[in-house]
SEPARO-390224 format. One record per residue: x, y, z of N, C-alpha, C in turn. Coordinates in steps of 0.1 Angstrom, whole numbers, plus 5000, padded with zeros to 4 digits. Layout:
<rs>
XYZXYZXYZ...
</rs>
This chain:
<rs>
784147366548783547416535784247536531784547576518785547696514784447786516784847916513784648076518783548076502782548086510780848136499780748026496780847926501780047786495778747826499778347826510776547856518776147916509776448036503775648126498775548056485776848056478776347976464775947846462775747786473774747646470773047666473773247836480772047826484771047886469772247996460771848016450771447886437772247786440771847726433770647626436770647636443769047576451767747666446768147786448766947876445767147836425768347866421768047856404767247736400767747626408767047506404765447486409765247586422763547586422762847626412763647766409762647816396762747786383763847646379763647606364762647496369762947406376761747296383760047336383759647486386758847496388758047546375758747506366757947486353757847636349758347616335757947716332756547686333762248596294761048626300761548786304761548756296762248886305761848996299760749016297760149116290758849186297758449296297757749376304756349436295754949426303754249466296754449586281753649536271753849586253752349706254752349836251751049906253750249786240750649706229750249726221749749546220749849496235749549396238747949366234746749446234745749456228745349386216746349426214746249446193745949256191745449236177746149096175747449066171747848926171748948876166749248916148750248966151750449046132751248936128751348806128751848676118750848616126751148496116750748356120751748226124751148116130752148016127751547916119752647896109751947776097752947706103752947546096752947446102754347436105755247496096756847436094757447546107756947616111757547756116758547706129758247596140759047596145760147516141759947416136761047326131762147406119761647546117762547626108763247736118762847776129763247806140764147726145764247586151765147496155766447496145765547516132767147516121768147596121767147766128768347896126769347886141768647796151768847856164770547846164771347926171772547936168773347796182774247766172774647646181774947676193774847606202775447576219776447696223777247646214778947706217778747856214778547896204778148036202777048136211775948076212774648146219775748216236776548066238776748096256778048196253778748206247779648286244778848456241777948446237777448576234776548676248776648536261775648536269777048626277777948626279779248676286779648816283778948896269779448996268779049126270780149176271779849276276779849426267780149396252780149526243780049416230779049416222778949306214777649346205777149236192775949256182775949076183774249046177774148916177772948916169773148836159771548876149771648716144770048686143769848576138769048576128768648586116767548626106767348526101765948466095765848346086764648396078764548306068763448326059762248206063760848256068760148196073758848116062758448256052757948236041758248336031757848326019758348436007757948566013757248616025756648756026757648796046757848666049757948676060759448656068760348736074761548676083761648666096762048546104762248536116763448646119763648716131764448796133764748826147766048786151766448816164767848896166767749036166769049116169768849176182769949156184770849206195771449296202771749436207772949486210773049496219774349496229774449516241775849606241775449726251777049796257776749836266777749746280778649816292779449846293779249966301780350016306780650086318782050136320782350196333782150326333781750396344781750536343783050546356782850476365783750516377784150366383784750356398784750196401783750156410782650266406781950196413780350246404780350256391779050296388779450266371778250206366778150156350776650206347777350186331775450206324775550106315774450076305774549986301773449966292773550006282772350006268771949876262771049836258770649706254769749706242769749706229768849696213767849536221767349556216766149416215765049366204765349336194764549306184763949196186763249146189762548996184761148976186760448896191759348826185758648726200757348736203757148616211755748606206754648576217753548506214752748586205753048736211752248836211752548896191753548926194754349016180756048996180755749086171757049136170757249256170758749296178758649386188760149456187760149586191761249636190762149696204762849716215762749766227764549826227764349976232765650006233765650066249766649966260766849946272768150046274768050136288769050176292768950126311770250156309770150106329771250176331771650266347772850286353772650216368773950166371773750056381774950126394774950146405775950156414776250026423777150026424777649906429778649936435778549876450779749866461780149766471780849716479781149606485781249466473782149526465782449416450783049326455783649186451784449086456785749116455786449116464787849116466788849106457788849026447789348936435788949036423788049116422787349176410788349276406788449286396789149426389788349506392789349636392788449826390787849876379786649866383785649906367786649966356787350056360787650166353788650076344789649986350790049856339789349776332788049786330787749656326786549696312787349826305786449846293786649756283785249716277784949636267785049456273785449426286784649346293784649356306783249446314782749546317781749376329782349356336781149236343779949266350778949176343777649186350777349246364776349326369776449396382777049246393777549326401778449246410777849336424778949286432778849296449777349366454777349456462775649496462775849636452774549586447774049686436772949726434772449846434771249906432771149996416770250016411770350126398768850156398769450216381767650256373767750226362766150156357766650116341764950196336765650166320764250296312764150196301763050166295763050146281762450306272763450326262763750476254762150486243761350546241760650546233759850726223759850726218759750866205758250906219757350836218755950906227756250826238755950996248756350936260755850866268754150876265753250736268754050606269754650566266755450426264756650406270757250506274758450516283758350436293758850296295759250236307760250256317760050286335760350346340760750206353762050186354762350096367763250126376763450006383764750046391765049866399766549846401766749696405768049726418767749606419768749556435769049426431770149436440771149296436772249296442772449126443773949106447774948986443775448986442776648936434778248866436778348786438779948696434780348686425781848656424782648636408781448516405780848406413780148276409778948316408778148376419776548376418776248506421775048536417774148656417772548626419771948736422770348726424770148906421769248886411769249036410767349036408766649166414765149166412765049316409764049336400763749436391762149476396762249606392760549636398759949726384759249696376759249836359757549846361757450006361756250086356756350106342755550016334755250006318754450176317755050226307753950306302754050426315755150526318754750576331754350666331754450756323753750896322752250836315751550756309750750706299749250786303748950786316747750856319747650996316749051076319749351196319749351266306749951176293751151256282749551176271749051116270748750996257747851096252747451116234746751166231745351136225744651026233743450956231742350926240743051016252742350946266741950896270743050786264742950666275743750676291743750616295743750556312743450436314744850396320744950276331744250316345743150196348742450236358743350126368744250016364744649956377746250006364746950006369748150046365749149886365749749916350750449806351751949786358752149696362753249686373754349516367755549516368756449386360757249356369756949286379758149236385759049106384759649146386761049046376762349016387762648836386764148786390764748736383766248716389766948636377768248596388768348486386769348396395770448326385771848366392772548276381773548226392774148116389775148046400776147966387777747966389778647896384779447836392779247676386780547596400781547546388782447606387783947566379783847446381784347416394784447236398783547146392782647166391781547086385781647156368781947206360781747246349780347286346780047396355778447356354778047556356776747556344776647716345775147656351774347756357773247776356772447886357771047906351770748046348769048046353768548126360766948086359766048256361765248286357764148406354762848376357762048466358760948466362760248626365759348656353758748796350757348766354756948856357755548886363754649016359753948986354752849116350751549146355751449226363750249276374749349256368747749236369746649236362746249386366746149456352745749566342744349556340744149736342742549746329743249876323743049816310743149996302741750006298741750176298740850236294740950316276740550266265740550356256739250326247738750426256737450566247737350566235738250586230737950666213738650506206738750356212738250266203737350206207736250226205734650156202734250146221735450226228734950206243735750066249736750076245737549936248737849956261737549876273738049826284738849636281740549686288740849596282741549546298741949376297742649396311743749236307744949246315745949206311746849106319746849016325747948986332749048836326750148806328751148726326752348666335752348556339753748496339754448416332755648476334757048376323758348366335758448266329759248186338760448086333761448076333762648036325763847966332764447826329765547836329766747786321768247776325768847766315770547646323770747536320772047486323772947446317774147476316775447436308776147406313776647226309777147126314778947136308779547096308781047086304781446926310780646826309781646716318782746686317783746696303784546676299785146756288786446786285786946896272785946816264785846906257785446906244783946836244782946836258781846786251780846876261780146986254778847006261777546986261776946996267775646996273774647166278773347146270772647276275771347196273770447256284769347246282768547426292767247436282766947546282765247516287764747586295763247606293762647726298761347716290761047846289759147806290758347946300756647896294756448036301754748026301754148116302752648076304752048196312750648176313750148316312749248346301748648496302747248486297746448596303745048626299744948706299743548766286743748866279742148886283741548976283739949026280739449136276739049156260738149236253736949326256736849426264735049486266735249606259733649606253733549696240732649766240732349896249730949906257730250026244731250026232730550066219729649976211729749876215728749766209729449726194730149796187730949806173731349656175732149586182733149476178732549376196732649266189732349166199733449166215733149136220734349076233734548996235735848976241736448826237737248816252737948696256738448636266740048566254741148556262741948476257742748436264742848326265743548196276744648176268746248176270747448096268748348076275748147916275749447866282750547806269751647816278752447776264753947756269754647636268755847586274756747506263758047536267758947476254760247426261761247356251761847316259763047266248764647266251765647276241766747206249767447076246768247026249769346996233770447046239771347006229772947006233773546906221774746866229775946906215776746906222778046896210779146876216780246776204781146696208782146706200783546746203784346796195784946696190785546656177785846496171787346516163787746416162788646476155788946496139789446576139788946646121789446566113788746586103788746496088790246466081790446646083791546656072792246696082792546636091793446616101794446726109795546766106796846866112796047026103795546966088795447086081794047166083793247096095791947186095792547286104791747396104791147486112791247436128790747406130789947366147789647196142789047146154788047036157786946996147786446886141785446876136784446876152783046886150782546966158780646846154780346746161779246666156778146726174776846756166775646856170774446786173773446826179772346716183771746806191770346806187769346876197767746776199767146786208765746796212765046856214764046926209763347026208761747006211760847046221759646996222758847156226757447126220756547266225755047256223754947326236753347296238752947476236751347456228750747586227749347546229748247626238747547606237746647756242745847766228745647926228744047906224742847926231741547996234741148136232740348186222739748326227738248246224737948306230735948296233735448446232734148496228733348556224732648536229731548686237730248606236729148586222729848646216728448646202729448556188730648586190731648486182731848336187731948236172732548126175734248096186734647976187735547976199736847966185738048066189738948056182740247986187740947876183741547766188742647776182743847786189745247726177745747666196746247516187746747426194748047346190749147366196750147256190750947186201751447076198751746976206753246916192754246956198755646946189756946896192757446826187758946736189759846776173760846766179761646786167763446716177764146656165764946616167766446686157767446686161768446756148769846676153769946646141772146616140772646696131773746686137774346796122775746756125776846826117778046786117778746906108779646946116780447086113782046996103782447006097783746946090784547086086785547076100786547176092787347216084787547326080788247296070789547416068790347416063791947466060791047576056791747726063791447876064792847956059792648016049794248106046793948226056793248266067793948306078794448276091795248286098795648206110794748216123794248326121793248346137791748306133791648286120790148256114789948056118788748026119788547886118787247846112786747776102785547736097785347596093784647596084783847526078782647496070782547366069780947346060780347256071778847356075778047286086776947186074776347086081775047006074774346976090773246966090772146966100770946896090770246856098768846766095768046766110766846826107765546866118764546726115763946636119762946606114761946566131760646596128759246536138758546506136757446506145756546586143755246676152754546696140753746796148751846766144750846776161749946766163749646926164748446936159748147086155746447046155745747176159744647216157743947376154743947406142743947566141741947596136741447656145740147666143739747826144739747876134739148036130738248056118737048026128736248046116735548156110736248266115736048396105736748386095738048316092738948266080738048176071736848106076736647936071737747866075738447876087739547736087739447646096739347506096739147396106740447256105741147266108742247196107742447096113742646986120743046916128743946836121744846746127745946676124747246636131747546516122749246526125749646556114751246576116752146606103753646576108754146496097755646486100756146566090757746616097757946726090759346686095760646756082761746756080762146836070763446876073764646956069765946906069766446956056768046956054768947036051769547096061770547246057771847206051772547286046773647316044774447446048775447446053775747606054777547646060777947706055779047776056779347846070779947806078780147896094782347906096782048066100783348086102783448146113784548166122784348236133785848256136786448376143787648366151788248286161789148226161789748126173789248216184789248306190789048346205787248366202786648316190784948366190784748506195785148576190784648706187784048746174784148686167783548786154783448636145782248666138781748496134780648496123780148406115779148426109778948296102777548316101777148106095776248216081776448106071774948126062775048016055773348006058772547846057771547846047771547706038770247726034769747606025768347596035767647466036766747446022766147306024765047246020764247136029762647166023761847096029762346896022762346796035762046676030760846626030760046616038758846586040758046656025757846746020757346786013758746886004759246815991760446865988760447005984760847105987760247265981761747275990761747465989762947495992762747576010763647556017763047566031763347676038763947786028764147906034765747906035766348026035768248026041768048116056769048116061769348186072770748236075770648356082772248386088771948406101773648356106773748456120774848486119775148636128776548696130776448756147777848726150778448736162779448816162779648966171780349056172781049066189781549026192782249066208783549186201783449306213784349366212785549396224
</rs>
């Protein structure tokens, strides 16, 4: 058997337990309490599936190490989907990095903003590895054994997230676990007096294993959130209490030049409970489970306009499926329900086309989404009672360019509804590696 086979088959044994084990990386929100500040109306994920950035691009963006990544769409006339990005590592010495991280996006809960810092030491690196101090602007993920500290940065220092991780690492596989105090000064600094009476606690892994030989990546997570009570007094006597798992994985296939394979999954299980010992506002309970799931392939063809395109024509295909199923109960309130059960299918076809620059390569993308979707939305403080099916479809059009080495790139898209003809929103994304 060659030198680290054991170890990385054993990692990928463990990657594969925890994508198997059904369905994150995110750490208790103070403002988890609150309600959800959107809604989902019916089209919202199948307009999601439209922005999601192709195969080829997303894993390219997953490697860098000094880079921007933003995906924005138009959801409704008032509303944008929004996922930005930033990431920078770097070297301080050859044996110590830091490593800043932007986070903008969005999950069950809100939408959310998070700016991450980490410094990592690292020693007993792989043999084969370059010296940090060569390797600015691509700066590799913690390697050999590694220990650090990471913070999420915040204006009140109530909210300052406070961690620290261990880990270890091959040019092929890694296992790294994270320990974060949400909110660490929060008892001390807050100016409302409130108090956490069980203190919230996020423990977090992440397993990744690559076998060249097999053309094969794989990625798997799994975050954990201690069950919480907060204490805040000065709203109506709110005792609140909190816990979550998320759990994730991710594989990318290569069987052959020019043809990949990804599949992605992702879920969660969290509960939420309301006590109000001001009598002002009811109490509530809130149950969600919620799992999803993204398979998509692309196959490089040969181009239209033959010697004079750009690159490859480029033919796309995804499967997209998701389950939501969201309860709050009351004791003096009706039961509030949003339920969905969703499929969505997509082809598309990239046609390249002749670029008057030489390192540039593009095209005109077209894509088509269509499913459907079983829904149940019951809030009857709105008057709303919903039940149904609905089939639903999309047809993009859109412009994507990118540099031969993908570093610097950008699509802009913009759809309409089939199912119900109206206009379905545009979208961009842009891709920076530096």
């Amino acid at each position: 058997m060659r030198q680290g086979g054991i170890g990385e088959a054993w990692l990928a044994g463990l990657t594969l337990a925890f994508v198997c084990a059904l369905p994150c990386q995110a750490e208790f929100r103070f403002e988890e309490f609150e309600e959800r500040d959107f809604t989902y109306h019916d089209e919202y994920f199948i307009s999601w599936l439209s922005f999601r950035p192709r195969l080829r691009h997303r894993w390219r963006w997953r490697d860098a190490a000094v880079g921007y990544f933003l995906t924005v769409g138009s959801l409704k006339s008032t509303e944008f989907y929004l996922d930005q990005r930033v990431r920078l590592r770097v070297p301080f010495s050859n044996h110590l990095t830091g490593e800043y991280r932007l986070i903008q996006t969005e999950d069950y809960d809100s939408r959310y903003t998070r700016n991450e810092v980490e410094a990592v030491l690292r020693v007993l690196r792989p043999e084969r590895a370059l010296p940090l101090t060569q390797t600015l602007g691509s700066t590799p993920r913690p390697d050999g054994l590694f220990a650090g500290a990471t913070a999420e940065l915040h204006p009140d220092k109530e909210f300052v997230d406070a961690g620290a991780l261990v880990g270890y690492g091959t040019l092929r596989s890694s296992i790294r676990l994270d320990v974060v105090r949400p909110d660490f000064t929060y008892n001390q600094k807050n100016d409302e007096n409130g108090e956490y009476e069980a203190a919230p606690w996020t423990f977090r892994a992440r397993v990744r294993t690559d076998l060249p030989e097999n053309m094969l990546r794989l990625r798997a997570w799994a975050s954990y959130d201690t069950p919480l009570t907060l204490s805040l007094p000065q709203r109506d006597g709110l005792r609140f209490r909190f816990r979550k798992f998320e759990a994730g994985g991710a594989a990318l296939w290569e069987p052959v030049e020019g043809v990949r394979l990804d599949l992605e999954l992702r879920g969660e299980s969290t509960r939420k409970r309301w006590r109000y010992t001001g009598g002002a506002r009811p109490d509530q309970d809130l149950r969600r489970s919620a799992a999803w799931g993204v398979a998509q392939l692309e196959v490089d063809v040969a181009p239209a306009f033959g010697a004079h395109a750009s690159r490859q024509d480029v033919v796309f295909a995804s499967l997209f499926a998701h389950l939501l199923d969201e309860v709050t109960r009351g004791r003096t309130t009706a039961e509030v329900r949003l339920r969905r059960g969703e499929a969505y299918g997509e082809l598309g076809y990239l046609l390249a086309l002749p670029t008057p620059l030489d390192e540039w390569e593009g095209g005109i993308r077209v894509a088509t989404q269509l499913g459907a979707l079983s829904y149940r939305d019951q809030r009857p403080a709105e008057d709303i009672h919903s039940v149904g099916i609905k089939f639903l479809a999309k047809f993009g059009v859109g412009v994507e360019a990118f540099t031969q080495d993908q570093r610097a790139g950008f699509l802009v898209q913009a759809t309409v509804r089939a199912d119900e003809p109206s206009f379905g929103g545009a979208n961009a994304q842009v891709l920076l590696r530096f």
